[in-house]
N, C-alpha and C positions, 0 to 999 in steps of 0.2 A: 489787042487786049486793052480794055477803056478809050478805045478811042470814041470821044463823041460824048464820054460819060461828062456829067456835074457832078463835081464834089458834093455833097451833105453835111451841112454845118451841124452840130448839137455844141448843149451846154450839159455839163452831168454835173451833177450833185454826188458825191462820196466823200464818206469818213474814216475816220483812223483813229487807232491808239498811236501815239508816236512815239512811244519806251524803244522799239527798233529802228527807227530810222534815223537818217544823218538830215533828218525835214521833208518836207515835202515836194521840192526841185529834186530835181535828177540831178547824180551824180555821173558824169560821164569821165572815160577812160579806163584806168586797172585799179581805183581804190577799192579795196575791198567796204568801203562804205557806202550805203544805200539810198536812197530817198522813196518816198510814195510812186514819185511819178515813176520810175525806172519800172514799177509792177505792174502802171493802169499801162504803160507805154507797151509792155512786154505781152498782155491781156489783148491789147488791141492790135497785134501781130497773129491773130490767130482767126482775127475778121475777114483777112486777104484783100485787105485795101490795095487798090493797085498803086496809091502812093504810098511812103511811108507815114503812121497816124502818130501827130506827136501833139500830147498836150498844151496847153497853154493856160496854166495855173491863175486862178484871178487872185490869190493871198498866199503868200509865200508865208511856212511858220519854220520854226526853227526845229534843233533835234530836242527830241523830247516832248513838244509839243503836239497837243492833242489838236484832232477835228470832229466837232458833230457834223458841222456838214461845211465841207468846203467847195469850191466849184471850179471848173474848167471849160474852156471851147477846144474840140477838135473837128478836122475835116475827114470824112472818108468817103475814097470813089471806088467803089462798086465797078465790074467789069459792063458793057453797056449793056446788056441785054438784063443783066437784075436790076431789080428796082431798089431804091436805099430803102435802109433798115429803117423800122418802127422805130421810136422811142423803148419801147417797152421791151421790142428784140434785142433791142442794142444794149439796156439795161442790163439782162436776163443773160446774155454772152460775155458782157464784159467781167459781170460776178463769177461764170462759169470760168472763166480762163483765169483768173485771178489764182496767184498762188501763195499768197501771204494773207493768214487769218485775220488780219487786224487792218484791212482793208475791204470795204464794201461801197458800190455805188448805190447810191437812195434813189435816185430817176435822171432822168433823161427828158431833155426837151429839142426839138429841132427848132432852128434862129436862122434868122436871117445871115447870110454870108459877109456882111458885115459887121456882125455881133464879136464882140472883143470882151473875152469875160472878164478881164482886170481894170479895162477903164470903162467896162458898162455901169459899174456896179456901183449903186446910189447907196450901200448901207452895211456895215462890216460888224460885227457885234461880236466882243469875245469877251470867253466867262473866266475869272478865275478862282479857284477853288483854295479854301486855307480851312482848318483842321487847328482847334485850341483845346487846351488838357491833355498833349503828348508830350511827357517829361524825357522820352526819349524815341526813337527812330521805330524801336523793336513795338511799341506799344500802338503803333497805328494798322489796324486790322490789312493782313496779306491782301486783303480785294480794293483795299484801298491806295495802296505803295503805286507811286508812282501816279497818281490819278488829284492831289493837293499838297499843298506846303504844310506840313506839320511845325505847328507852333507847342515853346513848350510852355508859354504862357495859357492860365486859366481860361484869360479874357480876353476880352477886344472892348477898347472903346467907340463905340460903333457910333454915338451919338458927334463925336469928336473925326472921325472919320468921311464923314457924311457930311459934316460943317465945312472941311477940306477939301471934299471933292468938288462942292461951291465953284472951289475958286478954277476948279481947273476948266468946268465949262464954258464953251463958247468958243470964240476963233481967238489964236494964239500963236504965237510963235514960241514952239514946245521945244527949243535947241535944247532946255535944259533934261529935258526926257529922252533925247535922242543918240543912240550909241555912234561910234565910230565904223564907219561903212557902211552907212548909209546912201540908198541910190537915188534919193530924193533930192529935188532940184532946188523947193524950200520947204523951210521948216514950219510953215504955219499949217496949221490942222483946227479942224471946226470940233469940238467935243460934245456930244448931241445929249449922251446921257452918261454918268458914272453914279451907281448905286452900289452900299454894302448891303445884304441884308442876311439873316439866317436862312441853315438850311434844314430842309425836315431830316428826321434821325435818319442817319444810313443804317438800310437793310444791312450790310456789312458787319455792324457794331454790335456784340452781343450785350445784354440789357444790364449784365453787372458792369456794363464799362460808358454804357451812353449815355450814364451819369457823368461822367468826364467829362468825357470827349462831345464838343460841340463844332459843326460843321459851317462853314460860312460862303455866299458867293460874292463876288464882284461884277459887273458887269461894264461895259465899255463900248460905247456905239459913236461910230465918226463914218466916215465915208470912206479914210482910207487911214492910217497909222503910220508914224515912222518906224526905222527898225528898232526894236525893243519899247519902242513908247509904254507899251501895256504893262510890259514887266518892271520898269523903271518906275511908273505911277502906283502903281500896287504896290513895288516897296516904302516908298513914301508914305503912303497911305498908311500900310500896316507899323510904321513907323508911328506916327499917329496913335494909332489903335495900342500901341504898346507904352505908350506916352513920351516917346524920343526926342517927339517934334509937336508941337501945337498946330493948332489948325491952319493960324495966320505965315507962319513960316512955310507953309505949301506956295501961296500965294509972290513970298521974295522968292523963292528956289524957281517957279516961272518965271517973274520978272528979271530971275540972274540973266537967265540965257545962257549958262555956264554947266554941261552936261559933267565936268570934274569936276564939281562940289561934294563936301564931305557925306552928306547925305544922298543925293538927287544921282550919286555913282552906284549906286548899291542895284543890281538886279533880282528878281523874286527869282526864283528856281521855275525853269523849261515845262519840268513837270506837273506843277499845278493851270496848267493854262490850256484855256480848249477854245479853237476858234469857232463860237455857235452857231453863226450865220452867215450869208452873201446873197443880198437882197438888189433885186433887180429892176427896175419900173416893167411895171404891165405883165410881170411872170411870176407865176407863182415859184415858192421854194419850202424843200420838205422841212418840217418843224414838227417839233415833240411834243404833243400837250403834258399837262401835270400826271395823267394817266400811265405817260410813257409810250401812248402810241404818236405812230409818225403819220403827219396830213401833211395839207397843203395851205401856207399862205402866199397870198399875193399883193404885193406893195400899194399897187394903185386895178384894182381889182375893174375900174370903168375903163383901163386899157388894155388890148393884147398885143401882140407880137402879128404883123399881117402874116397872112398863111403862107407858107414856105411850097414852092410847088418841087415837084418832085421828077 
């Protein structure tokens, strides 16, 4: 049984609501708490790998946090006389065995058997979502709970926000953004983009209220993050926007280096944050247009992956 066989590397793309999980790692032992992978891992027991198939997560998120599309490598060997699965079969089996609704895979690509989906990946892009004119918890539409951080503030100083996030771009040593347990060897991170801007009204929001309530995103792209960086920046930020902090004080709370500071300690809430992207060289990766349907981009589109033989 598989004697003779080659494993079959892929990379898959899937996302999540993460209001159910304990993150995106697996949980292993008797806690009754969960993570993503314990369901793609449990999906992929029903493929009859002759080895066992375990993922290997390229962006660890926390609980609470959301994925549009997150990514992984696994291997699986087939007994020798079948041939490995398609992308597309393997896609279509992994969603069929899946049994938590709030987990879907978007595609499937076959890589090379040295492809490593956590330190392949040239581009990491997360969104986060904030919500202004909710004077209270109950006042922010059911489809939207759990999905941004409700503010009970009118406003946001966006122009003030944006002059802030200035300073965080470029290569730095972000100790002051970085939480305690961290697996990072150093603290310096490249900061590629940070942008506030509006969001168009949510479908959600019925029309006597979307006078309120106005929707907002953040966006965040480096090549990799430390643990909590994103959440720790966004509160900063929205600190900013609330008028807490001036723009130039962004800039001494990096130069502290000092992740206990009275402000640069504060985390944004789990919930409002969704990790967009995991961008590859020479592969494409599924991506939302404004429309809402899902395509395909690819980072450096004059390279691909040499063909994987089978």
């Amino acid at each position: 049984m598989g004697a003779g066989s080659v494993p079959a590397r892929y990379l898959v793309y899937f996302q999540y609501l993460g209001t159910d999980f304990n993150g995106v790692a697996a949980v292993r032992g008797v806690q009754r708490a969960v993570g993503v992978q314990n369901y793609l891992e449990e999906a992929a027991e029903r493929l009859n790998s002759v080895m066992p198939v375990k993922f290997t997560i390229s962006s660890r998120t926390d609980a609470g946090v959301h994925a549009l599309s997150n990514a992984a490598h696994l291997d699986i060997q087939r007994r020798s006389d079948l041939p490995p699965f398609s992308p597309e079969v393997l896609t279509e089996a992994l969603n069929t065995h899946l049994k938590h609704p709030a987990i879907r895979v978007l595609q499937a690509f076959r890589v090379p058997s040295h492809f490593h989906a956590r330190h392949a990946a040239i581009s990491r892009t997360y969104l986060y979502r904030l919500a202004t004119g909710c004077p209270r918890p109950d006042r922010l539409p059911v489809f939207e709970r759990n999905r941004c951080w409700a503010l009970q503030a009118d406003c946001l100083d966006v122009a003030a926000m944006q002059e802030a996030a200035q300073h965080l771009l470029g290569t730095h040593d972000f100790s002051a953004f970085q939480s305690a347990g961290s697996p990072a060897s150093s603290p310096v991170r490249t900061l590629r983009r940070a942008s506030v801007s509006p969001d168009p009204a949510s479908p959600f929001v019925l029309p006597e209220e979307s006078r309120q309530l106005q929707f907002w995103s953040m966006e965040f792209e480096s090549q990799s993050f430390l643990y909590k960086q994103v959440r720790r920046m966004t509160a900063v930020l929205v600190a900013v926007g609330l008028g807490a902090l001036m723009p130039a004080q962004v800039k001494a709370i990096l130069e502290s280096r000092d992740p206990l500071g009275k402000h640069q300690s504060r985390v944004a809430p789990a919930h409002g944050l969704f990790l967009k992207s995991v961008l590859y060289e020479g592969l494409a990766a599924p991506v939302r247009c404004p429309q809402g349907c899902w395509g395909l981009w690819a980072a450096s589109p004059s390279r691909r992956w040499p063909a994987c033989s089978s």
